[in-house]
PDB file as gemmi writes it, atoms N, CA and C in Angstrom:
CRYST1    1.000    1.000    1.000  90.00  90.00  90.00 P 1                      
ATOM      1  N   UNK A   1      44.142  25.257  58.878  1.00  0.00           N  
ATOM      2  CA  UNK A   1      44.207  24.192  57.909  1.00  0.00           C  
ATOM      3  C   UNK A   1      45.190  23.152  58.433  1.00  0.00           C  
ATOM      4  N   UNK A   2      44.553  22.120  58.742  1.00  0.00           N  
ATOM      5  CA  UNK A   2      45.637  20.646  59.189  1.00  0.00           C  
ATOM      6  C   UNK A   2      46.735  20.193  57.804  1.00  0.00           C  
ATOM      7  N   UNK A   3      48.032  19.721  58.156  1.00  0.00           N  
ATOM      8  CA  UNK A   3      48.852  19.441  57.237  1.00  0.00           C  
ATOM      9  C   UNK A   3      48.438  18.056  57.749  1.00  0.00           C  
ATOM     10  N   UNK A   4      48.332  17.052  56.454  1.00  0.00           N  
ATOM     11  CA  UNK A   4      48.382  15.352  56.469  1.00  0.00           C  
ATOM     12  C   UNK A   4      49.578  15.478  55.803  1.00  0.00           C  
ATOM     13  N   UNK A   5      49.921  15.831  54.592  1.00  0.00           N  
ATOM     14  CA  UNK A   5      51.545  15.776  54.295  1.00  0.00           C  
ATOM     15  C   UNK A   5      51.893  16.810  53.628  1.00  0.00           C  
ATOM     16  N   UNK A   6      53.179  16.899  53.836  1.00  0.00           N  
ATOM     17  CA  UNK A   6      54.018  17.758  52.805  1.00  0.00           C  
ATOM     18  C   UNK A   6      55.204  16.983  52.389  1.00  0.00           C  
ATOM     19  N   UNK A   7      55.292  16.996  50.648  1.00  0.00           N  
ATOM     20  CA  UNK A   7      55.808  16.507  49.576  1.00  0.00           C  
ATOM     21  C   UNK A   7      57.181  17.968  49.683  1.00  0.00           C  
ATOM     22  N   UNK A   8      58.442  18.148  50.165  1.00  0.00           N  
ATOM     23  CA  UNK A   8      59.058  19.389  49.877  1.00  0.00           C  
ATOM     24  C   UNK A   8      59.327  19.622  48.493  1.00  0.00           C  
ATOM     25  N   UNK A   9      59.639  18.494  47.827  1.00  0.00           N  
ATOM     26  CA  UNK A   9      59.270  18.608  46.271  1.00  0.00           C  
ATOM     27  C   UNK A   9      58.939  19.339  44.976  1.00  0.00           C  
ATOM     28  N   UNK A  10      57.718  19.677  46.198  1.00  0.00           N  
ATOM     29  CA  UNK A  10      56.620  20.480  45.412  1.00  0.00           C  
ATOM     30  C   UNK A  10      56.645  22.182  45.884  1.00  0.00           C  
ATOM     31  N   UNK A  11      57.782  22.392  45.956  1.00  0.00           N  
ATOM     32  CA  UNK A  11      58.188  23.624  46.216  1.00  0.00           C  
ATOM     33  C   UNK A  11      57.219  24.322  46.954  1.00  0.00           C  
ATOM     34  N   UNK A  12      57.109  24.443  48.411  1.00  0.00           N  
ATOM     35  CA  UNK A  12      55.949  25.343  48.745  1.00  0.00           C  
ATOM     36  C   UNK A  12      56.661  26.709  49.610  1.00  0.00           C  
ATOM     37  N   UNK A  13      55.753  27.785  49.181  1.00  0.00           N  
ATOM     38  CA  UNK A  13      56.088  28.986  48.910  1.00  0.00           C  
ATOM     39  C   UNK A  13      55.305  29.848  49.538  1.00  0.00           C  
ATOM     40  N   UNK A  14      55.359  30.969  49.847  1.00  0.00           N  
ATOM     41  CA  UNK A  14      54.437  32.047  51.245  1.00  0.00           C  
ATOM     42  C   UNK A  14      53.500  32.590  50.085  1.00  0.00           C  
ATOM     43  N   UNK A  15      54.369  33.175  48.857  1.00  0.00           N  
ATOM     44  CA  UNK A  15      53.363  33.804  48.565  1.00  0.00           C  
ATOM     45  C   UNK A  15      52.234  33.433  47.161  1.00  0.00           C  
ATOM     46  N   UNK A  16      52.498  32.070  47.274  1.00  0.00           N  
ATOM     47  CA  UNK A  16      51.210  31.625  46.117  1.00  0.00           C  
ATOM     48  C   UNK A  16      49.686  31.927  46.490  1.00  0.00           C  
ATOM     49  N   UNK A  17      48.842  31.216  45.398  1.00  0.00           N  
ATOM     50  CA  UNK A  17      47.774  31.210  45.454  1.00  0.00           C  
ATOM     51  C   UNK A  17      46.977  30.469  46.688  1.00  0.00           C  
ATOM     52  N   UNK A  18      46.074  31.662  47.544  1.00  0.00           N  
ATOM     53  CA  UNK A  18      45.674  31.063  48.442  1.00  0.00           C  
ATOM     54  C   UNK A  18      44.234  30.727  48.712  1.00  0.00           C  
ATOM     55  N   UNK A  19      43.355  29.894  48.831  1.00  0.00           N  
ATOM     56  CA  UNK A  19      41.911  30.046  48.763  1.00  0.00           C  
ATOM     57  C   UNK A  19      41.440  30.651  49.918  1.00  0.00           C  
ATOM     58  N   UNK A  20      41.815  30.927  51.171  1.00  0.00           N  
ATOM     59  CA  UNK A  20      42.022  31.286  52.013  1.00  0.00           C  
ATOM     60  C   UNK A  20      42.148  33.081  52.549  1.00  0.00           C  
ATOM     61  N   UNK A  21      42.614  33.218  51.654  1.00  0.00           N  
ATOM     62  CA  UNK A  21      43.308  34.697  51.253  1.00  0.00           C  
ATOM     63  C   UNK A  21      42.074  35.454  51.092  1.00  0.00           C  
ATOM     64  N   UNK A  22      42.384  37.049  51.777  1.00  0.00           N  
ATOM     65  CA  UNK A  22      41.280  38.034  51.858  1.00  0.00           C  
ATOM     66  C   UNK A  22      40.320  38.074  50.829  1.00  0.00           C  
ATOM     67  N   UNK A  23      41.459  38.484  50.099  1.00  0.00           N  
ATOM     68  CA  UNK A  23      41.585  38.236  47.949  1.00  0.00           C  
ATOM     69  C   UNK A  23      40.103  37.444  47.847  1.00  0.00           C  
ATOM     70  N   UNK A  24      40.329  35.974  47.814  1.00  0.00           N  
ATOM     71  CA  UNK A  24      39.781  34.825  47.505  1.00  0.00           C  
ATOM     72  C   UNK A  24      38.216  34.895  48.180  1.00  0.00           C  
ATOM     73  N   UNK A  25      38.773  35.099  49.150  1.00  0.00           N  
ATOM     74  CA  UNK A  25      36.941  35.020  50.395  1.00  0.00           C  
ATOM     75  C   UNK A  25      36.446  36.355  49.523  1.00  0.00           C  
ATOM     76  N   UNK A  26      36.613  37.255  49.551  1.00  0.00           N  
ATOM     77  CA  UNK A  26      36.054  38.750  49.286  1.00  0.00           C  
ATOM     78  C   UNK A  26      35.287  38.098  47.615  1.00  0.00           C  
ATOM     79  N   UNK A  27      36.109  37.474  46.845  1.00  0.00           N  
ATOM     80  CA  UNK A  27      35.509  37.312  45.001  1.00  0.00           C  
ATOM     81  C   UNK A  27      34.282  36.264  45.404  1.00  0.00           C  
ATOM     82  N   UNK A  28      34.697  35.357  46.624  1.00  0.00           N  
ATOM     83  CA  UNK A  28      33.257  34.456  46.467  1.00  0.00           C  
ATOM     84  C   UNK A  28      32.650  34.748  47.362  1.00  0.00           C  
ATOM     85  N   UNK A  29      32.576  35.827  48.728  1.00  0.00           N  
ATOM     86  CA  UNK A  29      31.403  36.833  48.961  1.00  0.00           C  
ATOM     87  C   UNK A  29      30.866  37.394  48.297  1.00  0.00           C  
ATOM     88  N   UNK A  30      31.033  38.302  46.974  1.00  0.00           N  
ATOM     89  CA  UNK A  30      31.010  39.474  45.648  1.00  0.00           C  
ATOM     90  C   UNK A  30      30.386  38.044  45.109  1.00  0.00           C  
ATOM     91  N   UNK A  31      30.392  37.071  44.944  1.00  0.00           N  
ATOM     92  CA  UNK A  31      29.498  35.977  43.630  1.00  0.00           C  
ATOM     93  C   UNK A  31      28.408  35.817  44.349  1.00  0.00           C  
ATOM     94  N   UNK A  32      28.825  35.481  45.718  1.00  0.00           N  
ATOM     95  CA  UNK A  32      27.242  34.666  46.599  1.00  0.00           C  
ATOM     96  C   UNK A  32      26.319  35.882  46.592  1.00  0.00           C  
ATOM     97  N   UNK A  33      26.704  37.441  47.157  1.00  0.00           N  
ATOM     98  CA  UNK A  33      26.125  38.768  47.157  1.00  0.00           C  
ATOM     99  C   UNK A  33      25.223  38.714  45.528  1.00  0.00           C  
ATOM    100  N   UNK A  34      25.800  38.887  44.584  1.00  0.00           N  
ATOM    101  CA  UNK A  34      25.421  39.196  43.294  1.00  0.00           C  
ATOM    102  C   UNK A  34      24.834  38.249  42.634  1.00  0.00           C  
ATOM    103  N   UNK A  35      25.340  37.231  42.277  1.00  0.00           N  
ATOM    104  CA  UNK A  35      25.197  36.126  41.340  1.00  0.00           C  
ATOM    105  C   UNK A  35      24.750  35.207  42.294  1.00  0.00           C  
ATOM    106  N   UNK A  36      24.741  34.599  43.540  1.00  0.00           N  
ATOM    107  CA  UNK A  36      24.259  33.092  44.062  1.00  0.00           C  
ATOM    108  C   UNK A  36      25.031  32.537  43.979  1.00  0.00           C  
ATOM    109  N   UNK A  37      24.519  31.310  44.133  1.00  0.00           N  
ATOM    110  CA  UNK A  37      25.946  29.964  44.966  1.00  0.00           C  
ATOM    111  C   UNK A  37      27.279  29.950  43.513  1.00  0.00           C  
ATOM    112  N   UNK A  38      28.334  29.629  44.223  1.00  0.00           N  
ATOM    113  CA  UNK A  38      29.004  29.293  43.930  1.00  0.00           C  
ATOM    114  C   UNK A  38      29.344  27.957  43.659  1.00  0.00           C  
ATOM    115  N   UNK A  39      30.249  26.864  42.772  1.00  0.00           N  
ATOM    116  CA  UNK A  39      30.151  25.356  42.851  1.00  0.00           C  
ATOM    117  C   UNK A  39      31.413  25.353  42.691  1.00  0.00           C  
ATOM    118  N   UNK A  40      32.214  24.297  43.662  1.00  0.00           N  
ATOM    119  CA  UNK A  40      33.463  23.945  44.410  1.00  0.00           C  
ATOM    120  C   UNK A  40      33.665  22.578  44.034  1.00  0.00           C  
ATOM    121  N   UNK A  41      34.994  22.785  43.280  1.00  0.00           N  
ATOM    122  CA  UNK A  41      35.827  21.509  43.817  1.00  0.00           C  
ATOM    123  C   UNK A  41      36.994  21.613  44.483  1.00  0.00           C  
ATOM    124  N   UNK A  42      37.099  20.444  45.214  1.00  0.00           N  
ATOM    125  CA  UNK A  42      37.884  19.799  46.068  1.00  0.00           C  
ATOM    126  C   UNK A  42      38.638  18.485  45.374  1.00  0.00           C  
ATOM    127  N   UNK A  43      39.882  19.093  45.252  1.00  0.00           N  
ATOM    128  CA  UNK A  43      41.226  18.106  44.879  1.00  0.00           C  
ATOM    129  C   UNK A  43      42.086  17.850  45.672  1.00  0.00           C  
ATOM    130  N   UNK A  44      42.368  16.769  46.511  1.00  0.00           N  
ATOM    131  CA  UNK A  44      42.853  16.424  47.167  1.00  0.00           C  
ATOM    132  C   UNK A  44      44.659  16.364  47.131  1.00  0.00           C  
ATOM    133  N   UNK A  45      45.569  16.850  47.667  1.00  0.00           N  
ATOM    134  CA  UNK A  45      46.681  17.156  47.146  1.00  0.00           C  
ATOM    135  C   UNK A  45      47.294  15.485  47.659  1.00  0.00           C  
ATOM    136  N   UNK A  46      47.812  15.054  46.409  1.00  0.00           N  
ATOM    137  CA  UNK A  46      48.936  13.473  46.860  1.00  0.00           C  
ATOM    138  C   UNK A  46      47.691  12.647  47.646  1.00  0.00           C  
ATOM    139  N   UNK A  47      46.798  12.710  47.210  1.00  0.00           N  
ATOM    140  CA  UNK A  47      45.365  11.756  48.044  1.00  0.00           C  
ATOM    141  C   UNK A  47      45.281  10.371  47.442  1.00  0.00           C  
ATOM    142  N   UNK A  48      45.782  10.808  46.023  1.00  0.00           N  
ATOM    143  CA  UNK A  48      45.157   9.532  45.151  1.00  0.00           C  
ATOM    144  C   UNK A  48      44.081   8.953  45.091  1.00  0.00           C  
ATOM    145  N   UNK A  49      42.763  10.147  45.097  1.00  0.00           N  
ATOM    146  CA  UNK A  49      41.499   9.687  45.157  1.00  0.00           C  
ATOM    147  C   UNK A  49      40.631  10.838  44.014  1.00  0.00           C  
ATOM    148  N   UNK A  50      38.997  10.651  44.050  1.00  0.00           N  
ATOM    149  CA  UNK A  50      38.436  11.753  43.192  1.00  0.00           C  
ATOM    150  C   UNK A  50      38.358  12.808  43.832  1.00  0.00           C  
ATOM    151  N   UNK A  51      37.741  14.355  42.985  1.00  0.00           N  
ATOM    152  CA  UNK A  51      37.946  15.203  43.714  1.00  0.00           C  
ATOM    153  C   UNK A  51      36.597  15.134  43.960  1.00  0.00           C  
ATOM    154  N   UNK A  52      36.102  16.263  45.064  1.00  0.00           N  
ATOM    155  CA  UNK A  52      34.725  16.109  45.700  1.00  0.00           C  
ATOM    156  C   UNK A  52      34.139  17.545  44.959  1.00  0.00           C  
ATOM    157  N   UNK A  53      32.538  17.262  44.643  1.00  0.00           N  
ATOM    158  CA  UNK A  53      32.184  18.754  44.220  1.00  0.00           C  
ATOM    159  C   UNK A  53      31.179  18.693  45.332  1.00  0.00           C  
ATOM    160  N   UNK A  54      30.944  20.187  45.361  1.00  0.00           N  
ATOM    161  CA  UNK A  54      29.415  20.716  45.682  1.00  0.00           C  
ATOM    162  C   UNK A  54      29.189  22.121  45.530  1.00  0.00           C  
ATOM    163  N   UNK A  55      28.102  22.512  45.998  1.00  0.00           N  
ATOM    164  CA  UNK A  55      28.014  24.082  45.655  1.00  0.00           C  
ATOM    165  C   UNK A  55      27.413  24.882  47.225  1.00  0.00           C  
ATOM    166  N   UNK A  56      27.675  26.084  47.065  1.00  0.00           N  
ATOM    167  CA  UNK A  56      27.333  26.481  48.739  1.00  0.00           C  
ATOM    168  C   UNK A  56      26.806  27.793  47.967  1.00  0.00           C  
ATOM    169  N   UNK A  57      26.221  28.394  48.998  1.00  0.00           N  
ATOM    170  CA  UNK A  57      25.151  29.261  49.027  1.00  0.00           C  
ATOM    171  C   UNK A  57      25.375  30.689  50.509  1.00  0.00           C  
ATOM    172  N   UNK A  58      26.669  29.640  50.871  1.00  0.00           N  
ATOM    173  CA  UNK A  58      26.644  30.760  51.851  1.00  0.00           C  
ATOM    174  C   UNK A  58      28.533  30.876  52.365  1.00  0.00           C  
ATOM    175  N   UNK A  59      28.841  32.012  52.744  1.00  0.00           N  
ATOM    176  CA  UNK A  59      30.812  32.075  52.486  1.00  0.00           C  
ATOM    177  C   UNK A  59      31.143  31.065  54.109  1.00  0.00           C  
ATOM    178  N   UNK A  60      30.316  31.489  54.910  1.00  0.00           N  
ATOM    179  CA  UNK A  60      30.092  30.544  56.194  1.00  0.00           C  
ATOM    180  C   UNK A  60      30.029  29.019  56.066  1.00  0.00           C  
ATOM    181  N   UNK A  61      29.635  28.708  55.244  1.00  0.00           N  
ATOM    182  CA  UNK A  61      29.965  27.063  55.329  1.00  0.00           C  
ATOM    183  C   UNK A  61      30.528  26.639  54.450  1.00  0.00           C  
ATOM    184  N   UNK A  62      30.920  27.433  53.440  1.00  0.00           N  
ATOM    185  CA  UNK A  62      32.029  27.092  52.404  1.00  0.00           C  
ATOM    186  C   UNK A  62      33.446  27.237  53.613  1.00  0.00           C  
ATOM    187  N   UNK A  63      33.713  28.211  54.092  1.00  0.00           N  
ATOM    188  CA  UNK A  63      34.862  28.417  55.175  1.00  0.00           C  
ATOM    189  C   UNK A  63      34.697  26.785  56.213  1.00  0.00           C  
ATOM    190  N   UNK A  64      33.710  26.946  56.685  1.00  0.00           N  
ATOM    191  CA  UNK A  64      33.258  25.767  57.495  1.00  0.00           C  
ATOM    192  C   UNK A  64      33.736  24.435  56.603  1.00  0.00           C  
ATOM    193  N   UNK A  65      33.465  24.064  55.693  1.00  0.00           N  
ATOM    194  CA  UNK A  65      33.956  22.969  54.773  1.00  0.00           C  
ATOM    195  C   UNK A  65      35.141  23.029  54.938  1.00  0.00           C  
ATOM    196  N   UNK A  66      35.929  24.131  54.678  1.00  0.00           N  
ATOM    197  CA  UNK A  66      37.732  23.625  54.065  1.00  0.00           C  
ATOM    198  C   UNK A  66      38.260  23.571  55.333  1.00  0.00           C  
ATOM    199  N   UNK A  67      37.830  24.379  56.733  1.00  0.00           N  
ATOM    200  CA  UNK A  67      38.416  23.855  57.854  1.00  0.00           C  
ATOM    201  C   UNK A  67      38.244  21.851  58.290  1.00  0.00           C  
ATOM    202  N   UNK A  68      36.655  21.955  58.028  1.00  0.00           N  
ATOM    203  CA  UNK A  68      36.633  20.392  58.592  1.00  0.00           C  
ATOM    204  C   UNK A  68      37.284  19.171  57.624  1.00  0.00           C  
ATOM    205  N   UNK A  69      37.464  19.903  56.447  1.00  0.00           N  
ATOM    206  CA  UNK A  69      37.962  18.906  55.244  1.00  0.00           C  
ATOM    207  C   UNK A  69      38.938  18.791  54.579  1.00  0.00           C  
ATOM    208  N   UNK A  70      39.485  19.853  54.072  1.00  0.00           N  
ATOM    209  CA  UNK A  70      40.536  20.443  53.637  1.00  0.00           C  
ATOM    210  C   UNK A  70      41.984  20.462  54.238  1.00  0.00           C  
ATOM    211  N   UNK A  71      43.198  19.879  53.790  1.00  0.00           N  
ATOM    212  CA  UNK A  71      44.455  20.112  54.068  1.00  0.00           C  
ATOM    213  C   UNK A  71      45.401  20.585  53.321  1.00  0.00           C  
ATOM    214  N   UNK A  72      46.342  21.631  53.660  1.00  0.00           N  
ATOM    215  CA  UNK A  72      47.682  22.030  53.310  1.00  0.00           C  
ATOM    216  C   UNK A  72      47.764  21.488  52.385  1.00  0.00           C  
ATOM    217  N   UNK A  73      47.512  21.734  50.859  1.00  0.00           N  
ATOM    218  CA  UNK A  73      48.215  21.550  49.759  1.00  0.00           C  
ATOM    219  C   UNK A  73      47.184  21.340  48.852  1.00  0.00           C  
ATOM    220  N   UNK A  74      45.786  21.078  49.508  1.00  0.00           N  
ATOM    221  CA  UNK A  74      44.411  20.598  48.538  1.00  0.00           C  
ATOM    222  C   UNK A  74      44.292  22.195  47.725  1.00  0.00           C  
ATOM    223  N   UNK A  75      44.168  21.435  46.491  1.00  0.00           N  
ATOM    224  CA  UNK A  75      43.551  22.314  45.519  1.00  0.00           C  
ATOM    225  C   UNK A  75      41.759  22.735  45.020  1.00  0.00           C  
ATOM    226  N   UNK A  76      41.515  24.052  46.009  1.00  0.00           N  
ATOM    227  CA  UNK A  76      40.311  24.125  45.539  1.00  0.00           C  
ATOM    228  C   UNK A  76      40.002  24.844  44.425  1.00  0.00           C  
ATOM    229  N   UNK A  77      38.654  24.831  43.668  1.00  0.00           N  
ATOM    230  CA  UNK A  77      38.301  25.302  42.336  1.00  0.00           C  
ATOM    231  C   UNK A  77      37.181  25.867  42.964  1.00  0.00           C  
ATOM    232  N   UNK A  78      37.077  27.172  42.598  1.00  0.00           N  
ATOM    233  CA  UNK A  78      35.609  28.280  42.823  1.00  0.00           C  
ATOM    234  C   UNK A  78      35.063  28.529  41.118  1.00  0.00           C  
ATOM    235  N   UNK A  79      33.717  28.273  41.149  1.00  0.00           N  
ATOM    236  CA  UNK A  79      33.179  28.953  39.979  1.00  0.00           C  
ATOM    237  C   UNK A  79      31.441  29.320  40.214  1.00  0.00           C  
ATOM    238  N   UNK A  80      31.169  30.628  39.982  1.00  0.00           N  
ATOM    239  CA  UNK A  80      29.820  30.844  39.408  1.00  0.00           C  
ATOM    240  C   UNK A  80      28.967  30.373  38.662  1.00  0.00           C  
ATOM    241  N   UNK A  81      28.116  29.728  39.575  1.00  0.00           N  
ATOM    242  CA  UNK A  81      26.720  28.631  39.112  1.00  0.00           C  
ATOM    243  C   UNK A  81      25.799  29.204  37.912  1.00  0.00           C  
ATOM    244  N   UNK A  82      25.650  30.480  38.442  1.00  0.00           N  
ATOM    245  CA  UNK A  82      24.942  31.205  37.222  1.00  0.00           C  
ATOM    246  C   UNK A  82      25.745  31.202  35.956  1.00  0.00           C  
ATOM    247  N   UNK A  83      27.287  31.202  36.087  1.00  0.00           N  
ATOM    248  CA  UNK A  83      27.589  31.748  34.689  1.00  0.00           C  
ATOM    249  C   UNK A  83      28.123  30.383  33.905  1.00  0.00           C  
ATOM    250  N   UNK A  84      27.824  29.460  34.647  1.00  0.00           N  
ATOM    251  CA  UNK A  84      28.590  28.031  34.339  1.00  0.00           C  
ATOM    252  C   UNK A  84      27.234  27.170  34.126  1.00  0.00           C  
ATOM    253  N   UNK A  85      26.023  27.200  35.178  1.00  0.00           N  
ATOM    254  CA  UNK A  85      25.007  26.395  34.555  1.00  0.00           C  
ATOM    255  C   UNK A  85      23.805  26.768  34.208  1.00  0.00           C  
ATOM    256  N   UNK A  86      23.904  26.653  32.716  1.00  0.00           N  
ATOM    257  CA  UNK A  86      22.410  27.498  32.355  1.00  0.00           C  
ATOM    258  C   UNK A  86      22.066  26.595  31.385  1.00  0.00           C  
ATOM    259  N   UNK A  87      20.699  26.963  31.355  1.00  0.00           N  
ATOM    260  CA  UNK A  87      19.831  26.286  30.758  1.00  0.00           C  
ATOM    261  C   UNK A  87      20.128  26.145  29.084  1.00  0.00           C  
ATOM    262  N   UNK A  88      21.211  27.076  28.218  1.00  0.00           N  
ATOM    263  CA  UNK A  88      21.504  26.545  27.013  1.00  0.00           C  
ATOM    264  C   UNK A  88      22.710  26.421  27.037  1.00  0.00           C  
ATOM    265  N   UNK A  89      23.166  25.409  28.075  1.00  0.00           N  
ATOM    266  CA  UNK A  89      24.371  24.535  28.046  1.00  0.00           C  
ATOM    267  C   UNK A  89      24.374  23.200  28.965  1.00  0.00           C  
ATOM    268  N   UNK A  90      22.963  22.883  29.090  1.00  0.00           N  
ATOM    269  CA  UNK A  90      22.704  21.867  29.609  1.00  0.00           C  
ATOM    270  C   UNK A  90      23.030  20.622  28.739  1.00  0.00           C  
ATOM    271  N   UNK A  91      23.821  19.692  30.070  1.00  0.00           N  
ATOM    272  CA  UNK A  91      24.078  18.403  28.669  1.00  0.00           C  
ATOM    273  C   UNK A  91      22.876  17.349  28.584  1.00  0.00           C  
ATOM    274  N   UNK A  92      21.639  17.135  29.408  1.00  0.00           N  
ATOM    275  CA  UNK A  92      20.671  16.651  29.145  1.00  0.00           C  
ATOM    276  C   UNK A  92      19.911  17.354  30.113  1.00  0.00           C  
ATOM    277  N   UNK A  93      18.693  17.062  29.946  1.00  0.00           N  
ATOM    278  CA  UNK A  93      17.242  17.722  30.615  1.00  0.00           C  
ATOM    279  C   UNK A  93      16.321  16.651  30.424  1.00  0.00           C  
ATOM    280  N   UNK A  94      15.096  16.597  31.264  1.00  0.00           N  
ATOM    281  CA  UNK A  94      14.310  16.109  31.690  1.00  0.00           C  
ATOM    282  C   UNK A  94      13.378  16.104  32.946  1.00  0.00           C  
ATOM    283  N   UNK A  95      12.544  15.834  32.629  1.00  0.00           N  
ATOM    284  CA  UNK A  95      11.453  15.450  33.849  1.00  0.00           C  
ATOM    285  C   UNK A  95      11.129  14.179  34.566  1.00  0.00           C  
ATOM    286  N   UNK A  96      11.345  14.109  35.973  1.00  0.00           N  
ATOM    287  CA  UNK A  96      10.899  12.925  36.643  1.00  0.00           C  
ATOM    288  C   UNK A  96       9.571  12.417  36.478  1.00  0.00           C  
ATOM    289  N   UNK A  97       9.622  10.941  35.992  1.00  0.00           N  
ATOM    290  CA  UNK A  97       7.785  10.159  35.905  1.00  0.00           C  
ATOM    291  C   UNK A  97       7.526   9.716  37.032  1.00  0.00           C  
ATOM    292  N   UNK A  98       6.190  10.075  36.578  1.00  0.00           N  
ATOM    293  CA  UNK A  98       5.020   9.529  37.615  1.00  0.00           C  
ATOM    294  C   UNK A  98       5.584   7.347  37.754  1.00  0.00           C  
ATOM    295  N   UNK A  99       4.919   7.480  38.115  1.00  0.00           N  
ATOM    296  CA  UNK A  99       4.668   5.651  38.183  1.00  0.00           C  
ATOM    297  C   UNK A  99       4.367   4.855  37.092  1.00  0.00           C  
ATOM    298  N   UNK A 100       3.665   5.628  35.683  1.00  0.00           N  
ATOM    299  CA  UNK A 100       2.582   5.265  34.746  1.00  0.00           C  
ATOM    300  C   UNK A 100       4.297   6.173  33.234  1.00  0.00           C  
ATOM    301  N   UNK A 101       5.461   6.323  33.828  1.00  0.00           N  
ATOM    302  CA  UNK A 101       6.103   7.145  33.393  1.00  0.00           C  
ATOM    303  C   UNK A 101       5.609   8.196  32.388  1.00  0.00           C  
ATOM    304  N   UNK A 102       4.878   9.149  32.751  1.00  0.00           N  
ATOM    305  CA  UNK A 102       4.202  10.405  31.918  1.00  0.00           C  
ATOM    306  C   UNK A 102       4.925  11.219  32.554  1.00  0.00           C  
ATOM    307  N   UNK A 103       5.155  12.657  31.701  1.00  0.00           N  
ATOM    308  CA  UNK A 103       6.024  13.703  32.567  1.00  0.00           C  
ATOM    309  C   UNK A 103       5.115  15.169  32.544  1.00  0.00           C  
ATOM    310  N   UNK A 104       4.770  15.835  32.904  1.00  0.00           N  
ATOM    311  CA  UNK A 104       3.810  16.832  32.793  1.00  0.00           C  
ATOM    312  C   UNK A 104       4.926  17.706  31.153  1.00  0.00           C  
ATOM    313  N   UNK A 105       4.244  18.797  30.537  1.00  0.00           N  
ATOM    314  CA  UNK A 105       4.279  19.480  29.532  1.00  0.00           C  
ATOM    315  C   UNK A 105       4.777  21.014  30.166  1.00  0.00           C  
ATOM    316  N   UNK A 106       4.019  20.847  31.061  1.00  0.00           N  
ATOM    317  CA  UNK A 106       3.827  22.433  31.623  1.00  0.00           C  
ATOM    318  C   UNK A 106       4.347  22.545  33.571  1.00  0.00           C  
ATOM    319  N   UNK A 107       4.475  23.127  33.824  1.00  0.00           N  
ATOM    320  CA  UNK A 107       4.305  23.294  35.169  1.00  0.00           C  
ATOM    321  C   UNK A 107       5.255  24.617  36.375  1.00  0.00           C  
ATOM    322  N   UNK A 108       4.999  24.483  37.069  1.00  0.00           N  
ATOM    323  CA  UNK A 108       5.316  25.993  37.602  1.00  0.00           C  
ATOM    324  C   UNK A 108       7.083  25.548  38.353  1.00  0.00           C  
ATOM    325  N   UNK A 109       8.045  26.350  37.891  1.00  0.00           N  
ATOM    326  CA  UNK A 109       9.244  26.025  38.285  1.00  0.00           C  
ATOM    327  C   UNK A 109       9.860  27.185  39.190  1.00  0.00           C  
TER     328      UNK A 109                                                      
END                                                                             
């Protein structure tokens, strides 16, 4: 993990929370294994910008992400897609129109 800065400030410490950590990789191997992708944010530590989401499907390019992206102090967020987005907690739904905007009734998903 590249350091862009450190704030000493912000008290940093050996043994906090690490995303990194055996711990951490092993709970979102055990989600991707069981449950499917996982969905990630990315908070940028002292960036002063938004945080970035996406979701991965595999622990290999989630790892791959926080090396090419990620620095010393960014705060990431792990959560289970299945248990976070379902279909009766959707905040809107819909179907893409045709040209003539009609949306089919039925169809195979």
């Amino acid at each position: 993990m590249k350091t862009r800065f450190r704030g000493e400030d912000d008290d940093w410490i050996a043994y906090g929370l690490n995303i990194t950590s055996p711990e951490s990789f092993e709970a979102i191997r055990h989600c991707l294994d069981e449950a499917g992708p996982v969905v990630v944010e990315h908070r940028f530590y002292r960036a002063s910008s938004a945080p970035e989401r996406m979701v991965f499907n595999d622990l290999g390019a989630f790892s791959a992400y926080l090396e090419a992206h990620a620095s010393a102090g960014d705060a990431i967020y792990v959560w289970n897609f299945a248990a976070v987005c379902r279909d009766d907690n959707t905040l809107v739904f819909g179907k893409c129109p045709d040209e003539h905007g009609l949306v089919p009734i039925r169809g195979a998903y």
